[in-house]
C-alpha positions in Angstrom: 34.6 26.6 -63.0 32.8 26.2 -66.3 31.7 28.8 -68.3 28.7 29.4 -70.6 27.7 31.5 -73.2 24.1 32.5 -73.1 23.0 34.2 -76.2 20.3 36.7 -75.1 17.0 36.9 -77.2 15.7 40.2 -75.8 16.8 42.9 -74.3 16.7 41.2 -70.6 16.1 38.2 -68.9 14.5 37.2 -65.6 17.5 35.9 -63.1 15.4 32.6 -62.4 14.8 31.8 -66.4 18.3 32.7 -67.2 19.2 29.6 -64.6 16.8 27.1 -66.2 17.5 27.5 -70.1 21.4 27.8 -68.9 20.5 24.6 -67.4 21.8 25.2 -64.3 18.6 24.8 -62.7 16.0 21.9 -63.6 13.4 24.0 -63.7 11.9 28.1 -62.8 11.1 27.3 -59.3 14.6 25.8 -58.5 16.1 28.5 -60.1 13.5 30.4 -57.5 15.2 28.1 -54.9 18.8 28.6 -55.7 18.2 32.7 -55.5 16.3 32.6 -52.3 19.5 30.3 -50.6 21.8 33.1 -51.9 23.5 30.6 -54.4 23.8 32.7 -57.2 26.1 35.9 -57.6 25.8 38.6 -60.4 28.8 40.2 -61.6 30.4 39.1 -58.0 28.0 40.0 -55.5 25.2 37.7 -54.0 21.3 38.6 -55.7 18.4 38.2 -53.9 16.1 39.2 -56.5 14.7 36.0 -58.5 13.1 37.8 -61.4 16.3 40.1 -61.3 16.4 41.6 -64.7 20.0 40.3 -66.3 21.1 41.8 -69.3 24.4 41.8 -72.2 27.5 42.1 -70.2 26.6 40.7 -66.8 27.7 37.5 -65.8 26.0 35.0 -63.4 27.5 32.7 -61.0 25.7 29.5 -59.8 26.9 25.9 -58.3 30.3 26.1 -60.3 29.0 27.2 -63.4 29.9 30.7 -64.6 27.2 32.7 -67.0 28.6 35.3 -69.7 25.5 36.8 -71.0 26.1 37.8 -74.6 23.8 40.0 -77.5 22.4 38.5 -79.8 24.3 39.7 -82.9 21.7 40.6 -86.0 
C-alpha cells in the first residue's frame, strides 16, 4: 500500500477534497463517488460522509493508497 503525507492547511478538511488534492481522486465529485461506494476508510472503519470533516492524526484509506494527515508545523 502507498502512503502519503498530506500536510493540512487548516484546521480540517472535507473527506471528498482531502481525496482530490491527495490525488487519489481526479476530481471532488469522484472523490463524492468513491465515499458513496464505501471505498474509503478513516482510521479503519468504512465513512459514508463525503464532506466528513478529517483532521491531524487521522488517516484515510482509498484504492491502495494510505493517507497520514499531518499539521502544518508554523
Amino acid at each position: 500500500m502507498q502512503t502519503i503525507q498530506f500536510e493540512l492547511a487548516k484546521e480540517h478538511i472535507a473527506l471528498c477534497d482531502l481525496l482530490k488534492l491527495a490525488g487519489v481522486a481526479d476530481s471532488g465529485g469522484r472523490g463524492k463517488m468513491m465515499v458513496a461506494e464505501g471505498l474509503v476508510k478513516v482510521d479503519g472503519k468504512t465513512e459514508s460522509r463525503k464532506t466528513a470533516k478529517i483532521r491531524a492524526g487521522q488517516s484515510v484509506e482509498c484504492m491502495g493508497v494510505k493517507i497520514e494527515i499531518m499539521a502544518r508545523e508554523s
